[in-house]
C-alpha positions as a LaTeX table, in Angstrom:
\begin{tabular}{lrrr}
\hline
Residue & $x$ (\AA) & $y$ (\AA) & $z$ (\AA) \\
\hline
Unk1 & 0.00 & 0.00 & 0.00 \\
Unk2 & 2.46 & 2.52 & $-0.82$ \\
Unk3 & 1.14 & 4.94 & $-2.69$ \\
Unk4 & $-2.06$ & 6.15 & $-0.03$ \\
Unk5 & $-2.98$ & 9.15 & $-0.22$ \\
Unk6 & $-4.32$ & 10.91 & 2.81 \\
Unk7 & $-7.60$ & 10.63 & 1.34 \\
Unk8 & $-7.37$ & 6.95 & 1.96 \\
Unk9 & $-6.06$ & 7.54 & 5.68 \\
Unk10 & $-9.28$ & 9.64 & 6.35 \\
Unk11 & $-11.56$ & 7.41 & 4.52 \\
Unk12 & $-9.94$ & 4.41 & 6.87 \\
Unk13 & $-9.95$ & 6.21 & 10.50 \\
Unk14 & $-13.85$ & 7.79 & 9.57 \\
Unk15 & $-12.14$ & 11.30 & 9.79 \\
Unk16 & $-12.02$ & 13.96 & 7.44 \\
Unk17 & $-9.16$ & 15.07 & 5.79 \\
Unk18 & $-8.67$ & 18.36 & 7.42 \\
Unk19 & $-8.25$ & 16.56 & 10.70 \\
Unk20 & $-6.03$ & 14.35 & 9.37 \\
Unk21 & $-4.18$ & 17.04 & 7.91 \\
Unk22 & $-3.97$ & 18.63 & 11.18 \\
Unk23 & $-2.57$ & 15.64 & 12.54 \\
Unk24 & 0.44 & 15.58 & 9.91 \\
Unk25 & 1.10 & 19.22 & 10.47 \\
Unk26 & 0.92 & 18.35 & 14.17 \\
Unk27 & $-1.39$ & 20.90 & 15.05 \\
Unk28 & $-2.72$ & 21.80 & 18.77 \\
Unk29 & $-6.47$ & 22.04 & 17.97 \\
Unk30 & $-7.01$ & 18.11 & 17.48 \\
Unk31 & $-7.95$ & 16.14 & 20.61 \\
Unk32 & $-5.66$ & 13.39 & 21.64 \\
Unk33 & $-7.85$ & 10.35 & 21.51 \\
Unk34 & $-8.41$ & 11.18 & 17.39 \\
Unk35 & $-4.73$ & 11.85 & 16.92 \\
Unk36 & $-3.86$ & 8.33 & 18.47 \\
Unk37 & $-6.33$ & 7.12 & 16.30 \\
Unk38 & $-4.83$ & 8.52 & 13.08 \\
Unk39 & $-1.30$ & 7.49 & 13.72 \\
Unk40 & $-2.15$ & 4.20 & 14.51 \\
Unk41 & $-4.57$ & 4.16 & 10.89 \\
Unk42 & $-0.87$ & 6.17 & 8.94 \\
Unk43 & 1.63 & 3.44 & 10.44 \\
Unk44 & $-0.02$ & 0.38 & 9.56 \\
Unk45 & $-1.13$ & 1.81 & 6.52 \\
Unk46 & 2.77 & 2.21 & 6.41 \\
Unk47 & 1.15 & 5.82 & 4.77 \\
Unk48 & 4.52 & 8.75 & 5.11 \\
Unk49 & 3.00 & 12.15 & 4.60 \\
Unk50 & 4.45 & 14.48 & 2.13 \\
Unk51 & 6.96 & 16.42 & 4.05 \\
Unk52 & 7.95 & 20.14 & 2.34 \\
Unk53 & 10.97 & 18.41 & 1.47 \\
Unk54 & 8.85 & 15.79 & $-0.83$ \\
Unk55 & 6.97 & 18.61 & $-1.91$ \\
Unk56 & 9.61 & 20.92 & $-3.19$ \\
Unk57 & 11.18 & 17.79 & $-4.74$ \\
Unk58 & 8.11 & 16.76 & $-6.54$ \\
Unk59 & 7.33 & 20.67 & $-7.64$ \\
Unk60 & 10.90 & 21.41 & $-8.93$ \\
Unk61 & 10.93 & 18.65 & $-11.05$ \\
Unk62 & 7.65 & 19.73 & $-12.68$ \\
Unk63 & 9.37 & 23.47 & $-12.87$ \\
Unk64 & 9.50 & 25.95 & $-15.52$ \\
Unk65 & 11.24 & 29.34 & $-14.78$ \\
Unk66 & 10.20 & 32.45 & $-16.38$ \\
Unk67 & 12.93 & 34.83 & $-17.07$ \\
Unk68 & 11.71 & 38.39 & $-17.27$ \\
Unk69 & 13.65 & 41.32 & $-18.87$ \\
Unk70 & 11.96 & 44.91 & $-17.76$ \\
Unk71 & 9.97 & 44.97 & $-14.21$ \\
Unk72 & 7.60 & 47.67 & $-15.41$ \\
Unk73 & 6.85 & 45.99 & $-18.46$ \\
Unk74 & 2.97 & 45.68 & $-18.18$ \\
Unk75 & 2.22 & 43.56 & $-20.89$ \\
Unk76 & 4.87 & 41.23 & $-19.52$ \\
Unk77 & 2.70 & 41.30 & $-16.54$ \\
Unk78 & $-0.65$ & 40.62 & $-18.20$ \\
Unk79 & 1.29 & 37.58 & $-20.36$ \\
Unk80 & 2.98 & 35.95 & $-17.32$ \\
Unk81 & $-0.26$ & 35.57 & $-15.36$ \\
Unk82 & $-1.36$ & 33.60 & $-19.03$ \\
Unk83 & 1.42 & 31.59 & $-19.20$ \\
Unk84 & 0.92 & 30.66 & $-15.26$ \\
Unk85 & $-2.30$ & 29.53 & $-16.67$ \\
Unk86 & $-0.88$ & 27.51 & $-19.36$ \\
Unk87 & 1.65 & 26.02 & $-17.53$ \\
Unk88 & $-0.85$ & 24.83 & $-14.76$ \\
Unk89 & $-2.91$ & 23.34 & $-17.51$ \\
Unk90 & $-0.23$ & 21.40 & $-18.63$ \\
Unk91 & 0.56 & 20.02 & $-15.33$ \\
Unk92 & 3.95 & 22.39 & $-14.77$ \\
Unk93 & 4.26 & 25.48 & $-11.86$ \\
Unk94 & 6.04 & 28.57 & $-13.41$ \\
Unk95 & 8.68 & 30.04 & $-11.42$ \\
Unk96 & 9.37 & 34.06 & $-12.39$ \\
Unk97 & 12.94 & 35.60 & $-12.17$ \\
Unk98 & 12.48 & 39.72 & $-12.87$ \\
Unk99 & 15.58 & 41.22 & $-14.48$ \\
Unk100 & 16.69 & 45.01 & $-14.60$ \\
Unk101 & 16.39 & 46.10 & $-18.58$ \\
Unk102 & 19.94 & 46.69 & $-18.40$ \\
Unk103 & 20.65 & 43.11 & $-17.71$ \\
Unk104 & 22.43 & 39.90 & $-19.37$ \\
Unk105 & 19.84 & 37.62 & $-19.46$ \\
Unk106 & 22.10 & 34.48 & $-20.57$ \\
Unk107 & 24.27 & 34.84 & $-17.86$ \\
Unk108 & 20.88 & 35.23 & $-15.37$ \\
Unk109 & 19.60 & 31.98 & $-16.66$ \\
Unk110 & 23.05 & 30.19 & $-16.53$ \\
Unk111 & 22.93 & 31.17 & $-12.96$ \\
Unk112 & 19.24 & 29.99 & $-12.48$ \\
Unk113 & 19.95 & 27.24 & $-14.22$ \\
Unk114 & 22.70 & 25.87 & $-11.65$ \\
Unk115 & 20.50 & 26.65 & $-8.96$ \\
Unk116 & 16.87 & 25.47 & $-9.49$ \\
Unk117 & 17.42 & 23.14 & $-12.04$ \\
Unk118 & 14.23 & 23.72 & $-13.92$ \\
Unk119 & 12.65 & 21.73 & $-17.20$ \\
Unk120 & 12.62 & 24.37 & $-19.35$ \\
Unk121 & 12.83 & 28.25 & $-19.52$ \\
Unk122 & 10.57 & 30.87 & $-21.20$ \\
Unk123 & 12.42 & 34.28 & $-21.98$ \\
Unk124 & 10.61 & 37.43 & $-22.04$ \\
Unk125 & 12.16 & 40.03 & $-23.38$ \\
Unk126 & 15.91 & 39.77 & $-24.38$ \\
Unk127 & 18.27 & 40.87 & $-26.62$ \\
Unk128 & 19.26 & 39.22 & $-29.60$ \\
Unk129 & 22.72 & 40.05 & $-29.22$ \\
Unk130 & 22.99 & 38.47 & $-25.99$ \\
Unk131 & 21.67 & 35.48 & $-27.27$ \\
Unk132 & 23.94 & 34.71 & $-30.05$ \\
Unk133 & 26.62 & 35.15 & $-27.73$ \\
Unk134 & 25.77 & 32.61 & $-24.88$ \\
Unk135 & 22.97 & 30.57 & $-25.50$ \\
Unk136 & 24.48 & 28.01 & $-26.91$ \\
Unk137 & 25.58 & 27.17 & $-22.79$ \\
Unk138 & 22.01 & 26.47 & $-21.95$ \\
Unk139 & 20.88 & 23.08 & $-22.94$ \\
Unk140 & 17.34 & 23.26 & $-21.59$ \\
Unk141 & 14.22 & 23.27 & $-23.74$ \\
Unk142 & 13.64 & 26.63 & $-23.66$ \\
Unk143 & 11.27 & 29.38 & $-25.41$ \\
Unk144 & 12.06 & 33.07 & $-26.45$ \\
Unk145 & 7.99 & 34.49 & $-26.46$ \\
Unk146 & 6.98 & 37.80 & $-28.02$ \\
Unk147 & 10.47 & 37.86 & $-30.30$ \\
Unk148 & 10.79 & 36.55 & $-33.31$ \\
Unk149 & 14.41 & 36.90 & $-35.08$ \\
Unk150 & 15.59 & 35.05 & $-38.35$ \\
Unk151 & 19.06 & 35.59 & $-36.31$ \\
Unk152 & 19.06 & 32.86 & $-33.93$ \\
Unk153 & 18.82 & 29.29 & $-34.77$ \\
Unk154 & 19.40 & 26.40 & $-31.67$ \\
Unk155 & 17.78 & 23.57 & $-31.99$ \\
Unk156 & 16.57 & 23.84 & $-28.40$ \\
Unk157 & 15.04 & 27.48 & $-28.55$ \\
Unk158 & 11.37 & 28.14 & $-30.26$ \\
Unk159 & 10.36 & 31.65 & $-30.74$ \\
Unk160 & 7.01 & 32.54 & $-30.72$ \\
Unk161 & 4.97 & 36.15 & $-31.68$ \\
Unk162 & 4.00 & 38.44 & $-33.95$ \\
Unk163 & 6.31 & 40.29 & $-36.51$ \\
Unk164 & 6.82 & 43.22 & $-35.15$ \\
Unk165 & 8.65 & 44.99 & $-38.24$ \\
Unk166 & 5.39 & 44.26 & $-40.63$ \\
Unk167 & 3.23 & 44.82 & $-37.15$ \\
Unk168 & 4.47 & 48.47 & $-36.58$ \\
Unk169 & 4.47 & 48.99 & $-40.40$ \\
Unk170 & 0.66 & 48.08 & $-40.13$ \\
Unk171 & 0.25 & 50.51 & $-37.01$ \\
Unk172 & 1.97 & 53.65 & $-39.17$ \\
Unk173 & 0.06 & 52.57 & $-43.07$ \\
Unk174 & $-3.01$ & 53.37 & $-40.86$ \\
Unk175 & $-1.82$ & 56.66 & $-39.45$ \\
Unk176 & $-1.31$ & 57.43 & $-43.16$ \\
Unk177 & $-4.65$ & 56.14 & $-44.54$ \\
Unk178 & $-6.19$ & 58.61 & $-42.21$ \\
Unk179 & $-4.43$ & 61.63 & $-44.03$ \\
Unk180 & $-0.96$ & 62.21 & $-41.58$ \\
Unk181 & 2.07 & 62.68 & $-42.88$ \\
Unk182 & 3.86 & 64.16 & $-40.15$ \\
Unk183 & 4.23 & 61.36 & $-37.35$ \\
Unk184 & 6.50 & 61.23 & $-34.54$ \\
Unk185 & 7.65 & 57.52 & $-33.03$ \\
Unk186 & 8.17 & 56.95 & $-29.33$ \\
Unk187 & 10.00 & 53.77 & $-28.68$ \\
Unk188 & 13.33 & 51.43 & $-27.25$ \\
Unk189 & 16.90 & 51.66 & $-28.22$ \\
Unk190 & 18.45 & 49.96 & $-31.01$ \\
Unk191 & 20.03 & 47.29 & $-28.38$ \\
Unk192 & 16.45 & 46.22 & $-27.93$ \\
Unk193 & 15.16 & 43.80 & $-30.54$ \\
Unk194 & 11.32 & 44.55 & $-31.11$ \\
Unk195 & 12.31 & 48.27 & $-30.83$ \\
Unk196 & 14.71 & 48.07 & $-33.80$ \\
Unk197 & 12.24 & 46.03 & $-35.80$ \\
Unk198 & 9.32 & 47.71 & $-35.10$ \\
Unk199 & 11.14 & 51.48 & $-35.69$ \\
Unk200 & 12.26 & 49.69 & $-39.04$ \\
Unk201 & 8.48 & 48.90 & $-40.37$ \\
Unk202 & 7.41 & 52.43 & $-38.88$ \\
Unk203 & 10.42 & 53.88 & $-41.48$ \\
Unk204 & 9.25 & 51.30 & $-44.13$ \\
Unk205 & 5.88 & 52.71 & $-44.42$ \\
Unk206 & 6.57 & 56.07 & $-44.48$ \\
Unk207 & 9.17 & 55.37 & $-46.96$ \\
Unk208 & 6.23 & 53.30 & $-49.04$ \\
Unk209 & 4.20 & 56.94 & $-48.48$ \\
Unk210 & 7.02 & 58.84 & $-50.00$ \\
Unk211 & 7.64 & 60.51 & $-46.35$ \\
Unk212 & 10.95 & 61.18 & $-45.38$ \\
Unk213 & 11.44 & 59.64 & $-41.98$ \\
Unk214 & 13.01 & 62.11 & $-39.69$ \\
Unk215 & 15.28 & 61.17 & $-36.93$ \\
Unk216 & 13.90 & 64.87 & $-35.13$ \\
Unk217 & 10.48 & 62.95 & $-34.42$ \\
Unk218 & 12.44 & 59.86 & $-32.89$ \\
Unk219 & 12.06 & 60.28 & $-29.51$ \\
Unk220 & 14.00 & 57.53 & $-27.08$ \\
Unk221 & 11.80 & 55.73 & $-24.66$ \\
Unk222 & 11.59 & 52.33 & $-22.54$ \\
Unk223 & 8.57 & 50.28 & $-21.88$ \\
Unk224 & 7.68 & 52.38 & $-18.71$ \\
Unk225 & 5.18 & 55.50 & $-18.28$ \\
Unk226 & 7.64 & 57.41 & $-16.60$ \\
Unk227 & 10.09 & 57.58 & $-19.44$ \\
Unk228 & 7.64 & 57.53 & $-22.42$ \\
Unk229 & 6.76 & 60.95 & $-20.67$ \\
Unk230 & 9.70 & 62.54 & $-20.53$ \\
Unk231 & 10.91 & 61.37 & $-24.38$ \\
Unk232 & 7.42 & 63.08 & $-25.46$ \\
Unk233 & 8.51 & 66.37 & $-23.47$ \\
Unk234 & 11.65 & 66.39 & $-25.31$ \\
Unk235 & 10.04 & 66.11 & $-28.42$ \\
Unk236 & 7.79 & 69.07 & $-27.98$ \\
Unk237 & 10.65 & 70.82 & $-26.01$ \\
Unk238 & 12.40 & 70.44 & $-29.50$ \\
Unk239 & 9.59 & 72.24 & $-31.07$ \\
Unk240 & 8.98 & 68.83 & $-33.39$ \\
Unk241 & 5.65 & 69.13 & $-35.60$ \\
Unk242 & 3.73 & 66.15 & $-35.74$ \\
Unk243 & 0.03 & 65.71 & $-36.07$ \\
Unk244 & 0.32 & 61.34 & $-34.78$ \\
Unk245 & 2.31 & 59.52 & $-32.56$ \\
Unk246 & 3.43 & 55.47 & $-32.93$ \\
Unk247 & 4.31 & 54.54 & $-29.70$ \\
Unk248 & 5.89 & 51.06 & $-29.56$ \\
Unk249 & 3.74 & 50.09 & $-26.75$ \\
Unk250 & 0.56 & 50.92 & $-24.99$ \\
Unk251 & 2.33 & 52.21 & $-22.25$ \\
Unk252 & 4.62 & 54.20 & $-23.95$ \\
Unk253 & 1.18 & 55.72 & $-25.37$ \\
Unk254 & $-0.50$ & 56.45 & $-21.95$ \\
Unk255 & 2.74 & 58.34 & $-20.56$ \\
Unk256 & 3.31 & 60.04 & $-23.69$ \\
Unk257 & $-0.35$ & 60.99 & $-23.78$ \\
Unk258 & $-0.06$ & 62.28 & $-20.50$ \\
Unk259 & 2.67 & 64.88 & $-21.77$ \\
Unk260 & 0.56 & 66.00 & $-24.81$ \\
Unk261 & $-2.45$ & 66.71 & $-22.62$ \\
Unk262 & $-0.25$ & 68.69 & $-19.59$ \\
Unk263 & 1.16 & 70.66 & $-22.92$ \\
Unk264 & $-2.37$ & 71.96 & $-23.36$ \\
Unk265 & $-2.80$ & 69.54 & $-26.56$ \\
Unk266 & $-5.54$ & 67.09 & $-27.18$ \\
Unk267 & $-5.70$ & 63.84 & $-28.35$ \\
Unk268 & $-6.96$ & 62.93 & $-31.36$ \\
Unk269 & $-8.02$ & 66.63 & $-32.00$ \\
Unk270 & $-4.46$ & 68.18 & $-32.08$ \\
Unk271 & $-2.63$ & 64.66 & $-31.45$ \\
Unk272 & $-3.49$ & 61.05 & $-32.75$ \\
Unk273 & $-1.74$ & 58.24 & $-31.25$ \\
Unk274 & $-1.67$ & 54.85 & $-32.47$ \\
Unk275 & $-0.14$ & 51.69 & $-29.71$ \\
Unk276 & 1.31 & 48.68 & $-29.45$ \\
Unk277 & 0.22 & 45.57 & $-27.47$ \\
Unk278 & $-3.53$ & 46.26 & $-26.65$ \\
Unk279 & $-3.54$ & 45.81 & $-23.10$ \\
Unk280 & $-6.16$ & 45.62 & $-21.05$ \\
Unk281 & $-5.90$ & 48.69 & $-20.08$ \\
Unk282 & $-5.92$ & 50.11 & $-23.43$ \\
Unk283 & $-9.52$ & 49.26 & $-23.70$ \\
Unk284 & $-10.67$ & 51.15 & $-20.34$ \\
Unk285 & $-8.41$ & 54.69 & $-20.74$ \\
Unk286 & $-9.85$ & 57.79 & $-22.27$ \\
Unk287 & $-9.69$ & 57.90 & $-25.26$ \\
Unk288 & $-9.83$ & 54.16 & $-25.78$ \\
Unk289 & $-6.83$ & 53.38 & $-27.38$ \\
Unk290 & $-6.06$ & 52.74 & $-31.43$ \\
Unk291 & $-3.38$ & 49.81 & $-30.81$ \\
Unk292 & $-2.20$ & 47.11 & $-32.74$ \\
Unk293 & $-3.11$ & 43.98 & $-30.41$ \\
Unk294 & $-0.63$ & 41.16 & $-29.75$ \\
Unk295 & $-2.60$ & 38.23 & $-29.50$ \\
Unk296 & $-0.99$ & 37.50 & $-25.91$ \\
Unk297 & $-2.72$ & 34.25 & $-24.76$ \\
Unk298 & $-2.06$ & 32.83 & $-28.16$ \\
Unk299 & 1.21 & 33.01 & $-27.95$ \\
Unk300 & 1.18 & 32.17 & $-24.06$ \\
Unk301 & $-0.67$ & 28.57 & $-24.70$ \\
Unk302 & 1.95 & 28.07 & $-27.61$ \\
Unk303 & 4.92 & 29.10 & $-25.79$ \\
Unk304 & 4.24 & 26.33 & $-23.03$ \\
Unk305 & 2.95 & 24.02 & $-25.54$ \\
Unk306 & 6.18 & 23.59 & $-27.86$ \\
Unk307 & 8.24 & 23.82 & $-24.33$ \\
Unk308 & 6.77 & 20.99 & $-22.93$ \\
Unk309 & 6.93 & 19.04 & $-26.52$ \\
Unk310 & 10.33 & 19.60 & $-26.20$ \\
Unk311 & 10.68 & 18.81 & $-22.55$ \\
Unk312 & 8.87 & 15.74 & $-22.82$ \\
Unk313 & 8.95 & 14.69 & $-26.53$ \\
Unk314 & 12.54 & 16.03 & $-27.50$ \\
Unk315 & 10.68 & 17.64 & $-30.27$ \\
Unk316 & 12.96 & 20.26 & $-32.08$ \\
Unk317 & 12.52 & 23.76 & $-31.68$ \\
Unk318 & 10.06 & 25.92 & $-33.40$ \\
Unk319 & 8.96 & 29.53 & $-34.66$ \\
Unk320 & 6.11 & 30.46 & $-34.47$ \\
Unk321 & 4.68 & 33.89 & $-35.94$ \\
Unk322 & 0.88 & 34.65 & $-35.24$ \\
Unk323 & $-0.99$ & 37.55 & $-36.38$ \\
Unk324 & $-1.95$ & 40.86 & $-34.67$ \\
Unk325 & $-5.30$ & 43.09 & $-35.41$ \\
Unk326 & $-5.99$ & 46.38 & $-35.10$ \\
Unk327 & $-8.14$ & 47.17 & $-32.54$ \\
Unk328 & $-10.03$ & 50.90 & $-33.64$ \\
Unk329 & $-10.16$ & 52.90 & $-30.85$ \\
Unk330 & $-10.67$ & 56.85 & $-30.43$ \\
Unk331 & $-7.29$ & 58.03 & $-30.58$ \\
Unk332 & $-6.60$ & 58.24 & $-34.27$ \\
Unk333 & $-8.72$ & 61.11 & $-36.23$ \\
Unk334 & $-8.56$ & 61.30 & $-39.89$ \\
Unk335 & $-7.22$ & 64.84 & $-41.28$ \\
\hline
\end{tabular}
């Protein structure tokens, strides 16, 4: 009878399994008589009770750690409570390391790595450049989600999301349909991947538009509020004429949105502003937002699904590239 569970125990000694839980835990509020009674039921039962020891064991060897570039990051934080979800589903508990934006995120996971031990690793956020460099020292099954790049290839690394060069050319072709041809871009530096590819498409369409694409209505920002709103009062510091805004991410948006307004502008009258990600959020601000939507639990379920292929099939590494819409909000005007 080794494998009871302490169902069986309470099913045996007529208690329920709180009580007998109590017992194990060895708390005070049992009375003695019943706790007799239990032990005797657990030892001939020859029934051990999962210690945290046994637990920890049992848990880190169904362990997946998330690796997270960018604590402010909130569409990281709206993905990672989907690909908790996924994980769970698939029978696995997540583990999430946060990273500065500044940081190596090979050498993180190399350190993780040694110390957890997990099944498999999902990166968010990262830099290509890092990754060519190191990864070829981890040798876990492990998943780069929301980055795409024809500029890694290991055969124990899938990528999965959305192109962001043709997403963010989408995002500005818009802006243009609706008659602007003077459009600033708020968004990452060039060591960030998505950034690069996603100011690339922006350039591309103008380009397509015959617009020249000015470097004047670039302004630098990271994934945060705080920053997006001090890049947008540097553009208008700069006296930089633009009639829309492509911010590379929702956020970036909502902070830079928050300079326009203070500046006595208004958006979409004076201001349109086209985002990235489609947040939550993005649905609830005013003005709803115009954003190009990243179909986040998509690529969640399919992240965990080709990492546990590989963890448990040794199924090669895949990329996957889903689609993202346009969600219409009230932020873009036509001129």
């Amino acid at each position: 009878m080794g494998n009871m569970t302490i169902k069986d125990i309470a099913r045996i000694s007529g208690c329920s399994v709180s009580t007998i839980s109590r017992v194990i835990n060895d708390r005070p509020d049992v009375r003695p008589e019943t706790k007799e009674r239990v032990l005797e039921v657990m030892r001939e039962a020859g029934f051990v009770p999962n210690t945290n020891a046994r637990q920890l064991k049992i848990q880190q060897s169904r362990s997946l750690v998330f690796v997270v570039k960018g604590t402010r990051n909130i569409f990281f934080s709206d993905f990672l409570v989907q690909l908790q979800r996924a994980a769970t589903l698939y029978g696995y508990n997540g583990i999430v390391s946060y990273l500065d934006e500044n940081a190596n995120e090979i050498e993180a996971a190399e350190k993780i790595l040694r110390e957890i031990k997990p099944k498999g690793m999902i990166f968010l956020g990262g830099s290509v450049a890092n990754f060519q460099k190191g990864f070829a020292n981890i040798s876990v099954p492990s998943v780069l989600a929301t980055l795409v790049s024809d500029k890694l290839d290991f055969s124990n690394l899938s990528m999965v999301g959305v192109d962001d060069r043709a997403a963010a050319y989408q995002a500005v072709s818009y802006l243009i349909q609706q008659g602007h041809r003077k459009i600033a871009v708020l968004g990452g530096p060039a060591t960030s991947y998505p950034s690069m590819m996603r100011r690339q498409g922006a350039q591309q369409a103008m380009e397509d538009a015959g617009i020249r694409f000015e470097d004047k209505l670039y302004g630098l920002s990271n994934y945060d509020f705080e920053s997006a709103y001090h890049a947008m009062n540097g553009l208008l510091a700069r006296r930089a004429e633009f009639t829309a805004l492509f911010a590379m991410s929702d956020v970036i948006a909502f902070g830079a949105i928050r300079a326009l307004v203070s500046a006595g502008l208004r958006v979409p009258e004076d201001v349109s502003v086209i985002g990235f990600d489609g947040i939550t959020m993005s649905r609830y601000c005013v003005p709803v937002m115009t954003t190009i939507v990243q179909p986040s639990e998509q690529i969640a379920l399919q992240s965990i699904e080709l990492l546990v292929r590989q963890i448990e099939h040794g199924t090669p590494a895949q990329t996957v590239t889903l689609q993202p819409e346009l969600q219409q909000g009230e932020s873009v005007r036509a001129i």
